[in-house]
PAMAR-768010 format. One line per 2 residues: number of its first residue (from 1); for each residue x, y, z of N, C-alpha, C. Coordinates in Angstrom, 3 decimals. Example, Ala and Ser with C-alpha at 12.3 -4.5 7.8 and 13.67 -1.06 7.14 Angstrom:
residues 2
1 = 13.190:-5.690:7.800:12.300:-4.500:7.800:13.200:-3.300:7.800 | 12.850:-2.250:7.080:13.670:-1.060:7.140:12.900:0.030:7.870 .
//
This chain:
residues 80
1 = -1.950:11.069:13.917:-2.212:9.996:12.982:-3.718:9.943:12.730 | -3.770:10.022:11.273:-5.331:9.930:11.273:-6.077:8.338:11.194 .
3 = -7.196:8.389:11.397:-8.019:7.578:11.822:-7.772:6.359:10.642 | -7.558:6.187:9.864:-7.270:5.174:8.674:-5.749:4.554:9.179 .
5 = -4.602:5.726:9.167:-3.733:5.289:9.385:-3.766:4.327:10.775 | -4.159:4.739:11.901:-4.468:4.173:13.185:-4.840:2.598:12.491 .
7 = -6.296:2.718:12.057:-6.533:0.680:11.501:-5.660:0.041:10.648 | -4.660:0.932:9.392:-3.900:0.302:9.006:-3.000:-0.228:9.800 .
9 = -2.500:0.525:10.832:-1.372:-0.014:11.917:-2.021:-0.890:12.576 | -3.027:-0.896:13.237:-3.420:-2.247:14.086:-3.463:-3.638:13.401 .
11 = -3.839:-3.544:11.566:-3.961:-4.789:11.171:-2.712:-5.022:11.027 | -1.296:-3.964:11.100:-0.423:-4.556:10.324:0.173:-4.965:11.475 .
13 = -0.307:-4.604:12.765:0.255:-5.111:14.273:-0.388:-6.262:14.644 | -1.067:-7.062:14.080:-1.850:-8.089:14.547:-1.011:-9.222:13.385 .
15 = -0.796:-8.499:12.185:0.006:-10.165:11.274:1.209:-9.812:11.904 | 2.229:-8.828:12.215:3.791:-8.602:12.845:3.528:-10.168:13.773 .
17 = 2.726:-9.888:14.662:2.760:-11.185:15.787:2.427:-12.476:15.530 | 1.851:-12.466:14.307:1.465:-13.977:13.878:2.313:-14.455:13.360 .
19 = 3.075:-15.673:14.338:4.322:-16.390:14.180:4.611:-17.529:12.821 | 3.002:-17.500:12.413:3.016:-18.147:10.983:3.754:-17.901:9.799 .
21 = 3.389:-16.362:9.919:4.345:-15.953:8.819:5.898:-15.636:9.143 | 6.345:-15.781:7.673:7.814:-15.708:7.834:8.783:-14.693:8.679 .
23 = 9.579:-15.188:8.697:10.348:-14.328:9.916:10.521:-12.551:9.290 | 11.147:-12.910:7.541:11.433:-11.401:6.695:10.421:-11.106:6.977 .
25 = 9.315:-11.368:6.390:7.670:-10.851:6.181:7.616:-9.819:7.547 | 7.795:-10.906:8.752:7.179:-9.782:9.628:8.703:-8.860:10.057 .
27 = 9.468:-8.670:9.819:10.334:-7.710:9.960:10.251:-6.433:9.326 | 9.826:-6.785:8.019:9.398:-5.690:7.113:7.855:-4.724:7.579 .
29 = 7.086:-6.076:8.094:5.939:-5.367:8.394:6.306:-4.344:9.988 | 7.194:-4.964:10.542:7.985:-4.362:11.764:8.192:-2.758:11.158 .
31 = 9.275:-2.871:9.914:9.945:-1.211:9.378:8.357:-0.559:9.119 | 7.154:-1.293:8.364:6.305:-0.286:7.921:5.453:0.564:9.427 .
33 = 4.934:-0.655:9.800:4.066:0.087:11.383:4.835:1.192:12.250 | 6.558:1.093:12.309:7.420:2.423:12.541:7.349:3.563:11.555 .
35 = 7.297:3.486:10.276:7.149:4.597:9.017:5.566:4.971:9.607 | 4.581:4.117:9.655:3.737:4.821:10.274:3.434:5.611:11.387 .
37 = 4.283:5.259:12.420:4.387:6.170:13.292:5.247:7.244:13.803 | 6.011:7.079:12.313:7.294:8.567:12.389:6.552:9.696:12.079 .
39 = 7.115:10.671:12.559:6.641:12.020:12.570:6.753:12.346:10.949 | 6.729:11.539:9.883:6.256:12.357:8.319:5.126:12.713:8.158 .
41 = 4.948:13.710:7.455:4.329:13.938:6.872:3.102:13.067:6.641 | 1.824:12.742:6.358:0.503:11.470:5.936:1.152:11.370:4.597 .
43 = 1.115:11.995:3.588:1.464:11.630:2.097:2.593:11.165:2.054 | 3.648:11.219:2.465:5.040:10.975:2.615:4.917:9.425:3.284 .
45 = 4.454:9.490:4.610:4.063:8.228:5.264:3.746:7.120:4.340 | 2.122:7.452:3.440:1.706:6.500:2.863:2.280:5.942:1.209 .
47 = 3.246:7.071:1.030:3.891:6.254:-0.408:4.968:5.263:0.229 | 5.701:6.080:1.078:6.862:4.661:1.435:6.314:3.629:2.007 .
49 = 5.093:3.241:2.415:3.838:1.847:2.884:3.643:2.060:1.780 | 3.147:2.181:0.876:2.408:1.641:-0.530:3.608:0.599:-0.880 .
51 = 4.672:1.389:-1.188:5.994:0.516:-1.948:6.343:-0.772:-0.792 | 6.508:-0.458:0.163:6.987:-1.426:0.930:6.167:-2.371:0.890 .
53 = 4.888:-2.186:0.930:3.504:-3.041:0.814:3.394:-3.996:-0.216 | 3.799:-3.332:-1.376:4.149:-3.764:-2.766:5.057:-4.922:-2.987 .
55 = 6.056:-4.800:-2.005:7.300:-5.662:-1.992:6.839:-6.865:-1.462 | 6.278:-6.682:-0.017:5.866:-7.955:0.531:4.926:-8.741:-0.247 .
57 = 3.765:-7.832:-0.775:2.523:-8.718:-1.295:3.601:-9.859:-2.636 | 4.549:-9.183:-3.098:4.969:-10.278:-4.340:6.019:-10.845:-3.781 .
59 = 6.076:-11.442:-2.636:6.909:-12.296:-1.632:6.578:-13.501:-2.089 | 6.946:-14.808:-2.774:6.552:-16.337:-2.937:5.781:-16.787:-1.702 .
61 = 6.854:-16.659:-0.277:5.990:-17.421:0.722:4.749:-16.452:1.552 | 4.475:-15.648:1.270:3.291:-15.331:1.561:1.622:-15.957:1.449 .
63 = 1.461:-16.185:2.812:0.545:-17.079:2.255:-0.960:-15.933:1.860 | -1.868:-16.736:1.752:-3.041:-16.379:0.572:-3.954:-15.330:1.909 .
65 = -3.746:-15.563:2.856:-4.484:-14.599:3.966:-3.832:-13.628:4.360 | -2.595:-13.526:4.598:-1.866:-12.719:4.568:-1.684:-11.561:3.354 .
67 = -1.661:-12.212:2.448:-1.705:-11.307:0.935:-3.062:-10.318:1.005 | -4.456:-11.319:1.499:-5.473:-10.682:1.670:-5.603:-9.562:2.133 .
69 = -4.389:-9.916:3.388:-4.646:-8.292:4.811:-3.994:-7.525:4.417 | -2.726:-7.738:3.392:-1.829:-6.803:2.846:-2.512:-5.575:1.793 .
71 = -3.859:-6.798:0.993:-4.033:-5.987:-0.017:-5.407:-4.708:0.912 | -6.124:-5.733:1.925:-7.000:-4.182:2.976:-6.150:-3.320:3.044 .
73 = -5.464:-3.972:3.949:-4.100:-2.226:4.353:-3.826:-0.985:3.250 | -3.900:-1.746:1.898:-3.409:-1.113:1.059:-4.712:-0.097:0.617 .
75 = -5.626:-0.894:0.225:-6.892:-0.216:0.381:-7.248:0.542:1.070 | -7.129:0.638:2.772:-7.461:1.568:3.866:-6.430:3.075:3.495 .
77 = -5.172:2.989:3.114:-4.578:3.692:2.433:-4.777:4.708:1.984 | -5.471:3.880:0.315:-5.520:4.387:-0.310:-6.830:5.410:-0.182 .
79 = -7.714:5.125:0.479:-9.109:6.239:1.119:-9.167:7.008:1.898 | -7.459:6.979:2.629:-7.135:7.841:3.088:-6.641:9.558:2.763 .
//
């Protein structure tokens, strides 16, 4: 796992545990931090997290900090 992917997973392992957000929210963020650590491919890895990423950020109850860390992740990503 390269070094981007590694910080995307830690931020997305630090909102999974924050009991604030919704229960779906962090289930989903549960499926992505596993896609990150399946044996695909990096390009393969990061389109199915882009989309999934995509889904959550246009979630209603998402709140406004959360959306924030969604949209880094997405960013760290994408410079990957």
């Amino acid at each position: 796992m390269t070094d981007k992917l590694k910080e995307a997973s830690e931020i997305l392992i630090e909102l999974e545990d924050d009991s604030s957000i919704p229960k779906n929210i962090r289930q989903k963020l549960k499926s992505i931090i596993e896609t990150l650590r399946s044996g695909e491919d990096n390009s393969t890895k990061v389109s199915k997290v882009f989309q999934s990423l995509e889904e959550i950020s246009e979630d209603p109850n998402l709140d406004p900090y959360t959306r924030t860390q969604i949209m880094n992740v997405s960013g760290i990503l994408e410079s990957n």
